[in-house]
C-alpha positions as CSV (number, residue, x, y, z in Angstrom):
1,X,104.0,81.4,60.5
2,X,100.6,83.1,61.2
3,X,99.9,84.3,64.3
4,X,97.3,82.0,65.8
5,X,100.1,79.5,64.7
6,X,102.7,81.0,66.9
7,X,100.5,81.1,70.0
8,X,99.3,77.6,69.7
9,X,103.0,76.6,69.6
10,X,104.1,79.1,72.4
11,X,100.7,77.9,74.2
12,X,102.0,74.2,73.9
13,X,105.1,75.1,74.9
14,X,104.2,76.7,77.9
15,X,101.7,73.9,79.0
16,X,104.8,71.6,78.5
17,X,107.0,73.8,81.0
18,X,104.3,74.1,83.2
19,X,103.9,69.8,83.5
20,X,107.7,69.4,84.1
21,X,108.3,72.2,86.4
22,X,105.5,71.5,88.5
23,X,105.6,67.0,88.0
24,X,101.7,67.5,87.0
25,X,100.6,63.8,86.5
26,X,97.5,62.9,83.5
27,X,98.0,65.8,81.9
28,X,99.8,66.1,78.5
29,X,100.3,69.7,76.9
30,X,98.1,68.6,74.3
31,X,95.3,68.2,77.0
32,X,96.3,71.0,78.9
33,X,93.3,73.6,78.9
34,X,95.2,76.6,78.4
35,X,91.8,78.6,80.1
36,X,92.3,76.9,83.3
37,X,93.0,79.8,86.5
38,X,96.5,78.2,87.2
39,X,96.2,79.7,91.5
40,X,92.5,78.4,91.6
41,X,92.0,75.2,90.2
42,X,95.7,73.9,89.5
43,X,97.0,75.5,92.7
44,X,100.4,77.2,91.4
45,X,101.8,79.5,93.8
46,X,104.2,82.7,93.0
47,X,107.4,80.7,93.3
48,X,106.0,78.0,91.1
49,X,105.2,80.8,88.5
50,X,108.4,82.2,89.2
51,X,110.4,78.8,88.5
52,X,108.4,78.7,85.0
53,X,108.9,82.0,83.9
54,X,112.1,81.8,84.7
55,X,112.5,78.2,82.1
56,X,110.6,80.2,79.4
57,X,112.7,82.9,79.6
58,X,116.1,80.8,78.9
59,X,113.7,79.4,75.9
60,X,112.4,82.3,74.4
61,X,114.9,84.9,75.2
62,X,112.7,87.6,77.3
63,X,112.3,89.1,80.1
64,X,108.9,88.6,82.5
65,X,108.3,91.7,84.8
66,X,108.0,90.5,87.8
67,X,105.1,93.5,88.4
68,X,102.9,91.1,85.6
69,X,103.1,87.8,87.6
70,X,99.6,88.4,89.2
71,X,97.6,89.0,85.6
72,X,99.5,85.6,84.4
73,X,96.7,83.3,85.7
74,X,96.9,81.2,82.4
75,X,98.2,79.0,80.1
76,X,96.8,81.5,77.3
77,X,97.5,84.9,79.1
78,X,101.2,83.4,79.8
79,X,101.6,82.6,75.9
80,X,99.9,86.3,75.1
81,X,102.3,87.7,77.4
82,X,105.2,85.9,75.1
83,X,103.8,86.3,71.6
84,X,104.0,90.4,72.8
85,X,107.3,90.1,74.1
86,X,108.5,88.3,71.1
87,X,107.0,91.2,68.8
88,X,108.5,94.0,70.1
């Protein structure tokens, strides 16, 4: 699986945690802009980010450093973040 492959899924995936854990409504993670700043436009707060990095941990088996929270503002950085994790 190349790369860009991998983060489209991972970014998918992500956008799909993000819709159930946080009951987004007219959204599907197909449609999810994975650009969007996730505390200024959608709203998320820390706990909310918390509660997802917490799902996508039990899915990808990783760790998110609670120090790296604050550059997670997006869909994308969030999958980045994983695809990294996930290499090393």
């Amino acid at each position: 699986m190349s790369v860009e492959t991998k983060e489209a899924d991972i970014i998918l995936r992500v956008a799909e945690v993000m819709i159930d854990e946080l009951k987004l409504e007219d959204v599907t993670p197909a449609s999810f802009e994975p650009d969007i700043d996730l505390v200024d436009e959608i709203g998320i707060d820390s706990m909310d980010l918390a509660t997802v990095a917490l799902v996508l941990q039990d899915h990808y088996g990783i760790r998110f450093d609670e120090d790296d929270y604050p550059t997670l503002t997006t869909v994308r950085k969030i999958a980045a973040y994983i695809a990294a994790r996930l290499e090393s």
